[in-house]
C-alpha positions in Angstrom: -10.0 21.8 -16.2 -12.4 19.0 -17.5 -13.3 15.7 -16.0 -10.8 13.2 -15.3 -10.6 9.7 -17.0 -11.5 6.7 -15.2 -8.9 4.2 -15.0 -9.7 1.6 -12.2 -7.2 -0.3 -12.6 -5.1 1.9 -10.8 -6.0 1.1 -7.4 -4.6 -2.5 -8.5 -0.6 -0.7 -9.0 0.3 -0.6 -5.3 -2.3 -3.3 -3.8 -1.0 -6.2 -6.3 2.7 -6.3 -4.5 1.2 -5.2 -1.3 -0.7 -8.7 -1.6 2.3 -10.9 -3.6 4.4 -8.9 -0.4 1.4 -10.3 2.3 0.7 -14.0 0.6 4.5 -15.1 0.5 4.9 -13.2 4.3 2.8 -14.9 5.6 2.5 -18.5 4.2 5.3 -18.0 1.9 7.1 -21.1 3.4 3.8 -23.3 3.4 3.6 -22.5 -0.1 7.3 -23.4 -0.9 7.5 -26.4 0.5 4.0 -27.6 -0.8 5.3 -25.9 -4.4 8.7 -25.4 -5.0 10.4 -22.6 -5.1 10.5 -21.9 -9.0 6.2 -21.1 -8.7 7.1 -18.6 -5.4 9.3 -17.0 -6.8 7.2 -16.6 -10.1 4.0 -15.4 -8.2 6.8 -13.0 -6.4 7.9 -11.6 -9.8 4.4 -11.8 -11.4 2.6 -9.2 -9.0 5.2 -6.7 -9.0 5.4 -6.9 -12.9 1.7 -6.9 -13.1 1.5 -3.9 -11.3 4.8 -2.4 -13.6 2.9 -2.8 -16.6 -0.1 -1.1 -15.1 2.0 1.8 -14.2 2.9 2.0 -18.0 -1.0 1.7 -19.1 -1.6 4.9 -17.4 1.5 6.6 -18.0 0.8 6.1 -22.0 -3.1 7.2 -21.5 -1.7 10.3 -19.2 1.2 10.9 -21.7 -1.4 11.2 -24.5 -3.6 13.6 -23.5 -3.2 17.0 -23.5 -1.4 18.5 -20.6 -4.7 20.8 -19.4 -6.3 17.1 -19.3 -3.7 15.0 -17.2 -6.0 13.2 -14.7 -6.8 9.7 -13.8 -9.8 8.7 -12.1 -9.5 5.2 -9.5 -12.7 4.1 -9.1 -12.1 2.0 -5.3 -14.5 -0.5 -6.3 -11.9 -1.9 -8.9 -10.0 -3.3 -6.3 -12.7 -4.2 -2.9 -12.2 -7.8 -3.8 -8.8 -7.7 -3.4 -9.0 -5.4 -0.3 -11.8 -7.2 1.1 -9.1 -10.8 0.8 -6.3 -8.7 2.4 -8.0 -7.4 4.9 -7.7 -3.5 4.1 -10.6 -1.5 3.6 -10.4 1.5 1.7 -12.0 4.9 3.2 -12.1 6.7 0.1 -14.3 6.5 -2.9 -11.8 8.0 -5.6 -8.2 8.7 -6.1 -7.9 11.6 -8.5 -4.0 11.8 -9.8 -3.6 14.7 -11.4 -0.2 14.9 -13.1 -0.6 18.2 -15.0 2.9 19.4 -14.1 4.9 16.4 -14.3 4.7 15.2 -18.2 5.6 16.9 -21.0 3.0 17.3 -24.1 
């Protein structure tokens, strides 16, 4: 099996709503009334669908390379600002996906 491919921008998929899901929790209403509604509910939208298209990026890069050669590589740092702002720390220094199985070549 060779090396995996690094795609940092992974660790971004599931932290981006985590954070839209944390901001608007937690000063959501502060932000309405000081905003509107129509830029809330656009930041809502925008880090879901950021993190949508993301998922696509690396199902296209997976879904091009041969199926012996399915793997990602998350390189943590990519997204220590962002944990670092929320509060959540990561523990690990890689997240290897490995999706051999799953697509079809």
């Amino acid at each position: 099996m060779s090396q995996p491919i690094s795609a940092p921008y992974l660790a971004l998929i599931p932290l981006l709503p985590l954070a839209g899901a944390l901001t608007l929790g937690l000063g959501g209403s502060w932000l309405q009334r000081r905003l509107g509604k129509g830029p809330v509910g656009w930041f809502a939208c925008a880090t879901v669908g950021i993190s949508f298209v993301l998922s696509c990026v690396a199902f296209v890069e997976l879904a091009r390379l041969p199926p012996d050669q399915r793997r990602l590589l998350a390189d943590a740092e990519a997204a220590i600002g962002l944990a670092i702002v929320l509060g959540i720390y990561p523990t690990f220094d890689t997240i290897d996906v490995d999706a051999t199985d799953r697509l079809r070549g």
